[in-house]
C-alpha positions in Angstrom: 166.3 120.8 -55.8 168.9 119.1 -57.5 167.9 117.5 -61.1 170.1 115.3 -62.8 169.8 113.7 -66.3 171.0 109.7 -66.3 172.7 107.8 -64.0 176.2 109.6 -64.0 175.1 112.6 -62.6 174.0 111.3 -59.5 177.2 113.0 -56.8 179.2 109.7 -56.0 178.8 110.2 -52.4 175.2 110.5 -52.4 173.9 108.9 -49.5 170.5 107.2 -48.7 167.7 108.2 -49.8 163.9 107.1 -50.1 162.8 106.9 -53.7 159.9 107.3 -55.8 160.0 106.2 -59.7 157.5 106.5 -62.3 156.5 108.7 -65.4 154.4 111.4 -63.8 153.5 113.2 -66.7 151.3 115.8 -65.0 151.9 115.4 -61.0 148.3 114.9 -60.8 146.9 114.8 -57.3 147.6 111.0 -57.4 151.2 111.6 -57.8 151.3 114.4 -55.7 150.1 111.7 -52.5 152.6 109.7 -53.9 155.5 112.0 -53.9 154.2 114.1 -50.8 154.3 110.3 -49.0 158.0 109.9 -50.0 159.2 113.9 -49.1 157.7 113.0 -45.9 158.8 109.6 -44.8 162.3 111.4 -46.2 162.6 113.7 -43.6 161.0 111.1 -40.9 164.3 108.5 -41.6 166.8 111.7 -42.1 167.6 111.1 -45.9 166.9 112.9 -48.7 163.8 112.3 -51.4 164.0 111.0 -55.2 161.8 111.0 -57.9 162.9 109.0 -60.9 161.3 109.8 -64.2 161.9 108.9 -68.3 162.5 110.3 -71.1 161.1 109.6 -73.9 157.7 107.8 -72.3 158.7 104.5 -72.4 155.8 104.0 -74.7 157.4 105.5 -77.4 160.2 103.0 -77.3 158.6 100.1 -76.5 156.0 100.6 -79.2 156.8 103.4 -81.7 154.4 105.8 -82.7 152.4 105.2 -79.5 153.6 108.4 -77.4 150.5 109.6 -75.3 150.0 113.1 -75.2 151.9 114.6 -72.4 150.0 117.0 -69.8 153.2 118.7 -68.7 157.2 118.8 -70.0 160.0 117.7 -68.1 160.5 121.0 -66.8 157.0 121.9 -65.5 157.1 118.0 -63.5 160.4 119.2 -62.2 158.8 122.9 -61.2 155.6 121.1 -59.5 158.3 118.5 -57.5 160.2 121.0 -56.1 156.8 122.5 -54.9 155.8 119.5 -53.0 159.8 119.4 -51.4 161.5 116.8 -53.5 165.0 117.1 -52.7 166.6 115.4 -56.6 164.3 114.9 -59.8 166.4 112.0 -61.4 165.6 111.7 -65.7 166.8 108.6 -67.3 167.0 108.5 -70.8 164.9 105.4 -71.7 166.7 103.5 -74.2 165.9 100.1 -76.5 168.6 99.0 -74.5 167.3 100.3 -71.7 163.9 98.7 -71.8 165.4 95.5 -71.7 166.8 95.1 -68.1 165.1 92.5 -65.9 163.4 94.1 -62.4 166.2 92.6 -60.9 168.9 94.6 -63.2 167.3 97.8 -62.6 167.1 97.8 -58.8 170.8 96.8 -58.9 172.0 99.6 -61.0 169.6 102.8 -60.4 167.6 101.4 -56.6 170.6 99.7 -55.2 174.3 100.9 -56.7 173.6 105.0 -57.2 170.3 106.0 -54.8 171.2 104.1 -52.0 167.2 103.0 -51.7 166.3 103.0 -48.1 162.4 103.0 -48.8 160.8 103.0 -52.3 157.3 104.7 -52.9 154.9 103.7 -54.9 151.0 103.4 -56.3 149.9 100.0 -56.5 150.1 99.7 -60.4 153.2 100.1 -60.8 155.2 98.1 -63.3 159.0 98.0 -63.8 161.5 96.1 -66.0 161.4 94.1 -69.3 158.2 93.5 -70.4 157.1 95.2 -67.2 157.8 92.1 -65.7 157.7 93.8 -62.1 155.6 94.6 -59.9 154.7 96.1 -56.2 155.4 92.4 -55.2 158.9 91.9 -57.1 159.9 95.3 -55.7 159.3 94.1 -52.1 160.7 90.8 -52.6 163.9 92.7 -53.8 163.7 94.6 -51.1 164.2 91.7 -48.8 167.5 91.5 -50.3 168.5 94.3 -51.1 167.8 96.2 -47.8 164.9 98.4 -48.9 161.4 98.4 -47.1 158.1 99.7 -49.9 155.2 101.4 -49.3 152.0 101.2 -51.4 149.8 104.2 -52.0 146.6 104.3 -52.7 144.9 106.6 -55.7 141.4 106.6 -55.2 139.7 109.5 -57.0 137.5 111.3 -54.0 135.4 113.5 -56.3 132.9 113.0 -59.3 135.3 113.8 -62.0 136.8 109.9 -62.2 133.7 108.6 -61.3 135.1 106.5 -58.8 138.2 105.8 -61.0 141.9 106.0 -59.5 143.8 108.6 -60.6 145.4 108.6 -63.3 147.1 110.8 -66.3 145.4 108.3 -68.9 141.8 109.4 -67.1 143.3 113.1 -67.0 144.3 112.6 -71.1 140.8 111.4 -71.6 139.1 114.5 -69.8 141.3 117.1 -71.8 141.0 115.6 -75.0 137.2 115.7 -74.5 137.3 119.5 -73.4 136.5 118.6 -69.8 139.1 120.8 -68.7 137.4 121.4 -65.3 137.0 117.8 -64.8 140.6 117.3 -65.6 141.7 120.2 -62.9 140.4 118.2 -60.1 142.0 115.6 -60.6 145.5 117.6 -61.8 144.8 120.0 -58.8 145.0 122.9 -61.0 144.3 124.3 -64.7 145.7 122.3 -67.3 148.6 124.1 -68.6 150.0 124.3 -73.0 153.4 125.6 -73.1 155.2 126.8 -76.3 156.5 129.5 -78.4 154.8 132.4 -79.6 154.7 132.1 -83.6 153.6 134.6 -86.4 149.8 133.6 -87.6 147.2 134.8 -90.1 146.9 137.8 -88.0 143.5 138.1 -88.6 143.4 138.3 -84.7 144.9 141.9 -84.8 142.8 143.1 -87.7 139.6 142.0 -86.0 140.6 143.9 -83.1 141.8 140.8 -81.1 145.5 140.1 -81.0 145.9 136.8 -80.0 149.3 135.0 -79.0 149.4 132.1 -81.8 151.4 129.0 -79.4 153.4 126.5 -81.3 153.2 124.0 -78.6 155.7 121.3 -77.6 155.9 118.0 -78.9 153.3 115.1 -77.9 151.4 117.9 -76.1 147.8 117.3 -74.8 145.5 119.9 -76.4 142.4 120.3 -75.3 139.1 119.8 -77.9 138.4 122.1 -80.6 136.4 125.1 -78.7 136.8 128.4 -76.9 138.1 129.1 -73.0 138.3 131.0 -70.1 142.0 131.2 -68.9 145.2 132.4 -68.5 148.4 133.4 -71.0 151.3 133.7 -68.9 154.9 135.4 -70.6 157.9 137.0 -69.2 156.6 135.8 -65.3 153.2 137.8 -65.6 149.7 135.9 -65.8 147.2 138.0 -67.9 143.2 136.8 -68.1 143.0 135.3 -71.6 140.4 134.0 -73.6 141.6 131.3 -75.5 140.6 129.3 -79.1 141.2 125.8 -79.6 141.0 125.0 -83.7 141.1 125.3 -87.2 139.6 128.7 -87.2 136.8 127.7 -89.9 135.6 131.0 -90.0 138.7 131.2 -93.0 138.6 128.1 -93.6 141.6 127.2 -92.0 142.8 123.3 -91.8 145.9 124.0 -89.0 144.8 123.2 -85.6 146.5 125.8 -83.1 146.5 127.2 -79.9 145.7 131.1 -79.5 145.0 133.4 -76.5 143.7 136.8 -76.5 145.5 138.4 -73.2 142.2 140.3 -72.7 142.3 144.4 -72.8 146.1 144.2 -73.0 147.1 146.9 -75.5 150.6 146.7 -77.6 151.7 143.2 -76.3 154.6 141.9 -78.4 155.1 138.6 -77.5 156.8 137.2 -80.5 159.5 134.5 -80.0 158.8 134.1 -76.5 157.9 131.1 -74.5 154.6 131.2 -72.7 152.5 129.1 -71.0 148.4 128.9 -71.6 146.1 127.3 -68.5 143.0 126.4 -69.2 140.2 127.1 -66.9 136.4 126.5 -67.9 134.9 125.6 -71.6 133.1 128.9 -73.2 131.5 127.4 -76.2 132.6 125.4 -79.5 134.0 125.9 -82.4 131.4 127.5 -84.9 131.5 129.1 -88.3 129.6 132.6 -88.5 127.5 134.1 -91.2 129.0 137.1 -91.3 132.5 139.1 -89.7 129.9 140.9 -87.8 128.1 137.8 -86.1 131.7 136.5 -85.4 132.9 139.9 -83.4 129.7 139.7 -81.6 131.0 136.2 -80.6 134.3 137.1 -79.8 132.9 139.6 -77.2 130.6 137.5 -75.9 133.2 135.1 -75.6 135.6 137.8 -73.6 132.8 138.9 -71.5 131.9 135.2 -70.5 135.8 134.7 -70.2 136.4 137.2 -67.8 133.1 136.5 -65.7 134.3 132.7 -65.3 138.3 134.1 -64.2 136.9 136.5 -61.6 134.3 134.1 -60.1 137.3 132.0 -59.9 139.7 134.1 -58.5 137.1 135.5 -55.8 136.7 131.9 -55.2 140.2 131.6 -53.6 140.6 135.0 -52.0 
């Protein structure tokens, strides 16, 4: 899959394509009909696929200081696209100056002059443009001119999680931030995933008898609510069971909220400095303060036993 960042990476004798643009922070399963609807129509017409995507989240320029929290970086959207067969990820660096071109402006310059639009995908919120002037309708009526057909896709949810809501990564924000992680897979079509960089802690962890892998996680990242998990830490390519705590560990009073997994029974892991992902399966319990070290080990196990009960029943789930 070819990724390009801004318009003058796109090869100059790219040909037509069919196109899909949007944020798609997450490739929920509403994006993935959305992108799996443009792959295929692709290869129906014999051209090659797009997805068009932003960075920053428009958001944050339109309206500073509004940045949602993001359920996957750029390079995990990219990684899940190429999955579903998308042929070129295309980024554009969304600028003040950028969020001022009319619907008409940007079909021209990104639809029209570089991907050679010969069908556009798209959900049927879509906005584009100043102001978000545009619409599924605009597009279409563009199209007319400018020799592109559309096709709308529809995002109802089909299970109980949205409760009849469409799609969406607001709704999928919403379920995280509320430590409905479970809720939140079926609609992402998989464990919500942290990524960041393995960071010296407390270490009280490793004197407990519990090393955990203390994540400094990206920018704008959607954490789920303060509690303890059933997961998974992957580093260096391999996934280990983890049990994972959300907090400000108030056991020590602690007022930094941070991401920590226990790679359970690993032995000697030194993970320092490395960047590793953390996927969140099912909600163990919440955040509690103990009356004693002892009452708290007894929790940790507990919370390591239940942790690898709720992986395996997984995992024997989809053998």
């Amino acid at each position: 899959m070819q990724r390009w960042r801004g318009l003058e990476d796109i090869p100059q004798d790219w040909g037509r394509s069919v196109v899909t643009i949007g944020s798609y922070d997450g490739v929920h399963r509403g994006h993935q009909l959305i992108i799996g609807r443009a792959v295929e129509r692709a290869r129906e017409l014999g051209v090659l696929s797009v997805v068009v995507t932003f960075d920053p989240h428009p958001s944050e320029v339109v309206r500073p200081g509004s940045h949602p929290p993001l359920l996957a970086p750029h390079h995990r959207r990219a990684e899940l696209m190429a999955h579903l067969g998308v042929d070129a990820v295309l980024i554009l660096p969304f600028t003040s100056e950028f969020s001022k071109l009319s619907a008409a402006d940007f079909v021209v310059k990104v639809l029209v002059d570089k991907l050679h639009a010969k069908l556009v995908v798209e959900g049927p919120n879509f906005r584009f443009g100043h102001k978000a002037a545009g619409n599924v309708e605009v597009l279409a009526e563009l199209g007319r001119t400018y020799d592109y057909e559309v096709e709308v896709i529809d995002l109802r949810v089909r299970g109980e999680a949205g409760g009849g809501e469409p799609f969406s990564s607001t709704l999928t924000r919403r379920l995280v931030t509320e430590g409905d992680i479970e809720g939140a897979a079926e609609i992402l079509g998989r464990p919500h995933r942290v990524e960041g960089v393995v960071v010296r802690g407390a270490q009280r962890g490793r004197e407990l008898g519990y090393p955990t892998a203390n994540v400094e996680t990206l920018p704008h990242t959607a954490i789920p609510a303060d509690g303890v998990y059933a997961g998974w830490l992957t580093a260096d390519g391999e996934r280990m069971p983890a049990a994972i705590s959300v907090g400000t560990n108030p056991q020590f009073d602690g007022t930094e909220r941070t991401v920590e997994a226990y790679a359970i029974d690993r032995v000697g892991l030194d993970l320092y400095g490395l960047h590793v992902a953390v996927d969140f399966l099912a909600y163990v319990r919440g955040m509690a303060k103990f009356d004693s070290i002892e009452d708290l080990l007894e929790a940790i196990g507990n919370d390591v036993k239940r942790s690898t009960e709720l992986i395996e029943a997984y995992e024997s789930r989809r053998d």
